[in-house]
C-alpha positions in Angstrom: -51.7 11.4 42.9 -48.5 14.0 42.1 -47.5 14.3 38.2 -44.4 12.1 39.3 -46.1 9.2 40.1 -48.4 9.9 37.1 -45.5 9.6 35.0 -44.1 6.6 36.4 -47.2 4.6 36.0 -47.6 6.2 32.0 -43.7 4.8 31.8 -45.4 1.0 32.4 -47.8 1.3 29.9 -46.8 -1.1 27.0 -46.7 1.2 23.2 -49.4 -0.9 21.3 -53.4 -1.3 21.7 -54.4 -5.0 21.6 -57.7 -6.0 20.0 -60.8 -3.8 22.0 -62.3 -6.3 24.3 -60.1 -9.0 23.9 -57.7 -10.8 26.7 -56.9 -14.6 27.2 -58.4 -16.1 30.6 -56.3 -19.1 30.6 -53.5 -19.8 28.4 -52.6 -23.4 27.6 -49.9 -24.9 30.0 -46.5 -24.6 29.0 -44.2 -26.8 30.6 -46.9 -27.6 33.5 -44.5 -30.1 35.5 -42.6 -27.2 37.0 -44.7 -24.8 39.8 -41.2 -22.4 39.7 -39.5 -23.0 36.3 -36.6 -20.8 35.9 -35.9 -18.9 33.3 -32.2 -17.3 32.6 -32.0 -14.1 30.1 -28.9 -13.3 28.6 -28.3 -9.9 27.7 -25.5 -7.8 26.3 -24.5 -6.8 30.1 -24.5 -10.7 31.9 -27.0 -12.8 33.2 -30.5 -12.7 34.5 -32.2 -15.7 36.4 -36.0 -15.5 37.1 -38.1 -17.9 39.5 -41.5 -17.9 38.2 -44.1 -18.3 40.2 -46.7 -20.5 38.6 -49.0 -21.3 42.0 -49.8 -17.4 42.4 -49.9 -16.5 38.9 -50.7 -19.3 36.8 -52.2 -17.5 33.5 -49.3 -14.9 33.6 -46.7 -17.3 33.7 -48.2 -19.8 31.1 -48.2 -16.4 29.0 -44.7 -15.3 29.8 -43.4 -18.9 28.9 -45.1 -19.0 25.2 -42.8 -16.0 24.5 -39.4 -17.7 26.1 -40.4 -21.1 24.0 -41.5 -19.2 20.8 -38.4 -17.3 20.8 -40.2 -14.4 21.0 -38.0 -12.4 23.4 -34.6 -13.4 21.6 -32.6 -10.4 20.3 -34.7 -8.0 21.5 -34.2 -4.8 23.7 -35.2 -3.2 26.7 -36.5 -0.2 25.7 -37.9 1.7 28.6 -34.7 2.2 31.4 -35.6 4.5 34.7 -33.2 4.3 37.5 -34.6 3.3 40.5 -37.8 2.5 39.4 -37.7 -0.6 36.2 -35.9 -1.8 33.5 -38.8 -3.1 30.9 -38.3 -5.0 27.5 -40.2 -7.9 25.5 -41.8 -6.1 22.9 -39.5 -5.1 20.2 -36.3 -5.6 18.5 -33.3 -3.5 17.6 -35.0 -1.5 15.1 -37.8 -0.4 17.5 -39.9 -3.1 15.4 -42.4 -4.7 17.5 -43.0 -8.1 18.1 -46.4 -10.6 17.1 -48.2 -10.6 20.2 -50.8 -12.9 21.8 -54.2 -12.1 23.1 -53.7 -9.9 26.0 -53.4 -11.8 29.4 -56.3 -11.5 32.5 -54.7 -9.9 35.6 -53.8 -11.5 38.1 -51.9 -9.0 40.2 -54.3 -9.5 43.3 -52.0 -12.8 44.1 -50.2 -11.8 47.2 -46.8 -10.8 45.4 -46.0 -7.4 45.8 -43.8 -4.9 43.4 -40.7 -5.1 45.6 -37.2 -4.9 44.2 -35.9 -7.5 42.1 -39.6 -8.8 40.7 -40.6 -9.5 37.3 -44.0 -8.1 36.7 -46.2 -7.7 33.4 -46.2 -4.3 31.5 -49.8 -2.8 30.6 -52.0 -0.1 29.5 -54.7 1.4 31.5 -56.6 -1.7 31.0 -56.2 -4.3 33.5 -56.1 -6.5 30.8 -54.4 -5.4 28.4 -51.1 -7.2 29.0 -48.9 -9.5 26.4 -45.5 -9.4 26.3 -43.7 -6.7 27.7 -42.5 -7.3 31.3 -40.3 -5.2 33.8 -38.4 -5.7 36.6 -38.4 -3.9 39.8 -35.5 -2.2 40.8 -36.7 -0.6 43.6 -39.3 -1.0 45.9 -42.2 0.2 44.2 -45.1 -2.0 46.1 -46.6 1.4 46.8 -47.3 2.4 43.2 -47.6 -0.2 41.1 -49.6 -3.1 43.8 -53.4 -3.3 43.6 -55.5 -1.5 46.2 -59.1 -1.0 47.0 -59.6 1.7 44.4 -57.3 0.2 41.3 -55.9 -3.0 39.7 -52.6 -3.0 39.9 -49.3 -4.7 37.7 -48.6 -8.7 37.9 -46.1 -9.6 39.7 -45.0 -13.5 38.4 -41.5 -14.1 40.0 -38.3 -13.2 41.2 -35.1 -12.6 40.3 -32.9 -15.2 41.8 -29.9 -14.1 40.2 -28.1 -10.7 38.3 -29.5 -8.3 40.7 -26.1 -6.9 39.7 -26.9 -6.9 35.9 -29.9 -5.0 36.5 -28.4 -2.3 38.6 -25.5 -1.8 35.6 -28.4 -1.9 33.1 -31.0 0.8 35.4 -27.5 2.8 35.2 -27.3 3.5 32.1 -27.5 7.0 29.8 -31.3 6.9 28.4 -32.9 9.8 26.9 -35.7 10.7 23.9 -35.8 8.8 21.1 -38.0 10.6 18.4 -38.0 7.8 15.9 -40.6 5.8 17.9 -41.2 9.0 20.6 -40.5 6.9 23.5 -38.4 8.2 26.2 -36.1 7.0 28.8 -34.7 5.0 25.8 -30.7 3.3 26.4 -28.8 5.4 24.2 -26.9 2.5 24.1 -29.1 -0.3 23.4 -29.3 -2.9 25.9 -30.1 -6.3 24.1 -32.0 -9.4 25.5 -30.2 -11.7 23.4 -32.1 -15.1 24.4 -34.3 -16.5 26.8 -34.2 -20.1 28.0 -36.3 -21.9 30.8 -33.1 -24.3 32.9 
C-alpha cells in the first residue's frame, strides 16, 4: 500500500477513542416504517438529500437516524475536506467541540454497497467497530480503497445521495489547510456548517 493511500485511509479515521471493547450490535429502530427514509442536510453552501438504505445496512442506519432525531448533527461542521476523495462531518461543532456520542456501531460494510461517488459511508478508526457519528460522503470513486476485501474490513456504505451532488462538489472545492488548535488537517479555512438535519 503507497503512503498516499495510507494517508487517505488515516484522513477517515474519526479524532476520538470510544470505550475499549465496546460497539452496539443492534440499535433500537428509529422510524422503522421507512426501508429508504430520506434525510435532507442543510448546510451553509445549499442542500443535501440522502437515500438511506435501511435493508443493507440496518444497524448503521438506525445509528445514523438517532443523531438526525437527537439533533445531534445540527450546527455542526464538516471538518475533514479532500478534493476528490470525501467531505466528512458529524462530530463536532464550530468550536472544534465534539459532540456526545453513542456506543460505537458493528460494521456492516460487507453489504453489497460499494464506496462509489456520491455515497454516504460511516467514519472509523482502525477498528472495524469503532464507528459513531462521523460520516462522509464520496466524492469520487473510491470503491478501491475504502470497500472491504478478503484481507480487511472496509467503511459502511448506508445510502446515497439523491440530491446536491452539486453542493458537495462546491464544498470538496474549497481552501482547507492545518488547523493547529485541534491538529487536524485538510480543515475548511472557511468553515463549512451542517446547520440541520431532518428525515422528509
Amino acid at each position: 500500500m503507497t503512503s498516499k493511500m495510507l494517508s487517505a485511509l488515516a484522513a477517515m479515521a474519526v479524532i476520538f477513542v470510544p470505550t475499549a471493547g465496546a460497539f452496539e450490535c443492534d440499535p433500537e429502530p428509529v422510524l422503522p416504517g421507512n426501508a429508504f427514509p430520506v434525510v435532507v442536510m442543510e448546510t451553509s453552501m445549499g442542500n443535501v438529500e440522502v437515500e438511506l438504505d435501511r435493508l443493507r445496512a440496518p444497524a448503521t442506519v438506525n445509528n445514523f437516524l438517532r443523531y438526525v432525531v437527537e439533533g445531534s448533527y445540527d450546527n455542526t461542521i464538516f471538518h475533514r475536506v479532500i478534493a476528490g476523495f470525501v467531505v466528512q462531518g458529524g462530530g463536532y461543532d464550530g468550536e472544534f467541540e465534539q459532540r456526545p456520542v453513542h456506543d460505537p456501531v458493528m460494521n456492516e460494510s460487507g453489504n453489497g454497497l460499494g464506496n462509489i461517488a456520491w455515497t454516504i459511508a460511516m467514519a472509523r478508526f482502525s477498528d472495524p467497530h469503532s464507528a459513531t457519528s462521523q460520516f462522509y460522503f464520496n466524492v469520487a470513486d473510491n470503491s478501491g480503497k475504502l470497500d472491504p476485501s478478503s484481507r480487511q474490513w472496509g467503511y459502511t456504505v448506508f445510502g446515497t445521495v439523491i440530491a446536491g451532488q452539486d453542493v458537495l462538489e462546491k464544498i470538496a472545492a474549497v481552501e482547507t489547510g492545518y488547523n493547529a488548535d485541534v491538529d487536524f488537517q485538510d480543515v475548511p479555512l472557511v468553515p463549512v456548517m451542517l446547520i440541520k438535519a431532518t428525515v422528509q
